[in-house]
Structure formats: C-alpha cells, structure tokens
Residue frames relative to the residue before (quaternion, step in Angstrom):
aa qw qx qy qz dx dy dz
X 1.0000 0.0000 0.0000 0.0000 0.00 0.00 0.00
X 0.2239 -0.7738 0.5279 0.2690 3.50 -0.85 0.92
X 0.2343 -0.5939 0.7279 0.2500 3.60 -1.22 0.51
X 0.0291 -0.7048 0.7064 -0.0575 3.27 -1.79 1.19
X 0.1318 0.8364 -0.4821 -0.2253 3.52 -1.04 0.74
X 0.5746 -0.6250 0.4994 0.1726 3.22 -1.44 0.22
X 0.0990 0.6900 -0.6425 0.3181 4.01 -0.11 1.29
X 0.2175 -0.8084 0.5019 -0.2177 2.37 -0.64 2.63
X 0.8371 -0.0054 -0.0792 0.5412 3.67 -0.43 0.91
X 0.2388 0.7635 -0.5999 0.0128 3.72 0.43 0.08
X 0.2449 0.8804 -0.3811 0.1401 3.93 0.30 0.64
X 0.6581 -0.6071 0.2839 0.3430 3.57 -0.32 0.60
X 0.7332 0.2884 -0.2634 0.5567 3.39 1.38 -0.79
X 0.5783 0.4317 -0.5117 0.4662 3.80 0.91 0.64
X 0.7482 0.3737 -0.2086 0.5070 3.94 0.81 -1.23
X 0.8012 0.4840 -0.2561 0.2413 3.84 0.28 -0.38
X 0.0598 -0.8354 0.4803 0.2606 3.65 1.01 0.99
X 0.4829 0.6246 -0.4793 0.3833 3.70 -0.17 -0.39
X 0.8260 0.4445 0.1132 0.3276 3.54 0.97 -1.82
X 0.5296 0.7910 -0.1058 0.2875 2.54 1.28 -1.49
X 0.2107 0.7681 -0.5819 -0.1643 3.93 -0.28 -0.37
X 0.6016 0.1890 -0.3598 0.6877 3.92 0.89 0.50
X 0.1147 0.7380 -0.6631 0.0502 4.35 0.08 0.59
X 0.3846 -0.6737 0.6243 0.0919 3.47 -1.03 1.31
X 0.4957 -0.6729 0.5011 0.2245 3.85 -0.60 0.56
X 0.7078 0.1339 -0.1370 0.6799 3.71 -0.27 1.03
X 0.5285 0.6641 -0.4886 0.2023 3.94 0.60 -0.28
X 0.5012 0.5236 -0.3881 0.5693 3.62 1.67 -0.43
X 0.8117 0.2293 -0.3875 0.3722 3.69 -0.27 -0.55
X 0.4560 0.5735 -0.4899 0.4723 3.87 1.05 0.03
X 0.4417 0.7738 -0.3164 0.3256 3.47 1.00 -0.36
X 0.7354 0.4977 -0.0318 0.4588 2.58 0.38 -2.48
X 0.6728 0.5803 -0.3035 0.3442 3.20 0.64 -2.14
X 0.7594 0.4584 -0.2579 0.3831 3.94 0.96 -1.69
X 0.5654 0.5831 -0.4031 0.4218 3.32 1.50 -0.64
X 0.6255 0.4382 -0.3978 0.5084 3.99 0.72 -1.32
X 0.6665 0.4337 -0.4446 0.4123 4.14 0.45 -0.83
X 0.6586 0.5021 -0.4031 0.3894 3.90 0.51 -0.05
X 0.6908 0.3371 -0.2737 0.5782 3.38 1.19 -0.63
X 0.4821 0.4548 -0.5416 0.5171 3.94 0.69 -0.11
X 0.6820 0.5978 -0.3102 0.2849 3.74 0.42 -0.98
X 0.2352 0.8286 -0.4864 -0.1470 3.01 1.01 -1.71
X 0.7913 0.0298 -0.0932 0.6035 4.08 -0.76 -0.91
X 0.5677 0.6460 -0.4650 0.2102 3.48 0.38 -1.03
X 0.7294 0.3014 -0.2526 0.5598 3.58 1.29 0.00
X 0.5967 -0.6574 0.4214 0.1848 2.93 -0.80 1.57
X 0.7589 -0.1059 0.3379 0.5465 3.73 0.50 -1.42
X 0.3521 -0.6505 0.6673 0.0871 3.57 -1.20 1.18
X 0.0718 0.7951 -0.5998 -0.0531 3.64 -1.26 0.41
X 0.0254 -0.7934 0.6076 0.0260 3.76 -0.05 1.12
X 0.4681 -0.6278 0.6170 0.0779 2.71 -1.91 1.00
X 0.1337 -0.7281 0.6492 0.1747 4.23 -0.32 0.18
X 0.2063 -0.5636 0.7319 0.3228 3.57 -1.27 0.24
X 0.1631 0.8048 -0.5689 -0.0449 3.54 -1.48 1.06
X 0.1057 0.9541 -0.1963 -0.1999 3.13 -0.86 -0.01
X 0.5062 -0.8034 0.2349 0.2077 3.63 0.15 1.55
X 0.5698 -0.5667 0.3787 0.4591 3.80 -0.56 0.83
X 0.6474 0.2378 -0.2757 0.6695 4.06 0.88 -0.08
X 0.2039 0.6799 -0.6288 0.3175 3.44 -0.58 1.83
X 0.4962 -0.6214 0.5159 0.3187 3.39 -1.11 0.69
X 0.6607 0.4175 -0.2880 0.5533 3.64 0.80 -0.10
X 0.6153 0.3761 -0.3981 0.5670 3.70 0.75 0.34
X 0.5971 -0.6597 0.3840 0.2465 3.76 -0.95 0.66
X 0.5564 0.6321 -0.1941 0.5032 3.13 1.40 -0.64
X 0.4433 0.6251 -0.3194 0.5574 3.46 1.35 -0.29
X 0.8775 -0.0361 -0.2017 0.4337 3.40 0.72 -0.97
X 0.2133 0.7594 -0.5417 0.2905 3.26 0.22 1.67
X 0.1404 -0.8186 0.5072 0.2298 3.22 -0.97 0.42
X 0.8847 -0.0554 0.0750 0.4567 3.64 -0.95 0.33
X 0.6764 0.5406 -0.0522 0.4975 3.15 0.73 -2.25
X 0.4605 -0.6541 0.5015 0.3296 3.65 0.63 -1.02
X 0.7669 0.4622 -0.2765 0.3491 3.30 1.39 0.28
C-alpha cells in the first residue's frame, strides 16, 4: 500500500508571521510540527504532493480573465 501526503500551500505569506502579508495564526508552528512529521516519517511515505496558492496575470480572479480580444 502506498502512503502519500498532501501539504497544501506551505508559503511564506501564509506560515511566516514576521513575513507573512496574508500570515495564518499558528501557521509557523504547523510548520515545524509538518517538518518533525516528515523526518519522524522518513520512507514510510511513499511521496509528498504540495499544492502553492498562485496567481498568473490571466486568472479567473483577475478581470482580465474575462476579456475578450476587443477589451470587453
């Protein structure tokens, strides 16, 4: 059986209060905590898969997304 995990957004402007410019509360020691659970883990996990929140100058969340050619 494979074990896979799954470590969503770990990014400087959610986990780094100091840094941060959207910091999540407690997002620095979830850090740590996921960092000691990867090395307690070690092989026993097949494969890690992170997610990033991004977003590109053509985004559905930017207006320009729903332009067309013409500008409209």
């Amino acid at each position: 059986m494979r074990v896979e995990g799954l470590i969503i957004d770990p990014q400087v402007d959610f986990c780094d209060g100091p840094k941060g410019t959207l910091f999540v509360a407690g997002a620095d020691d979830d850090t740590r905590r996921l960092a000691a659970m990867v090395r307690r883990l070690g092989k026993r996990v097949d494969d890690y898969h992170v997610t990033l929140d991004s977003h590109r100058i053509v985004d559905v969340a930017h207006p320009i997304f729903w332009k067309d050619s013409a500008g409209k």
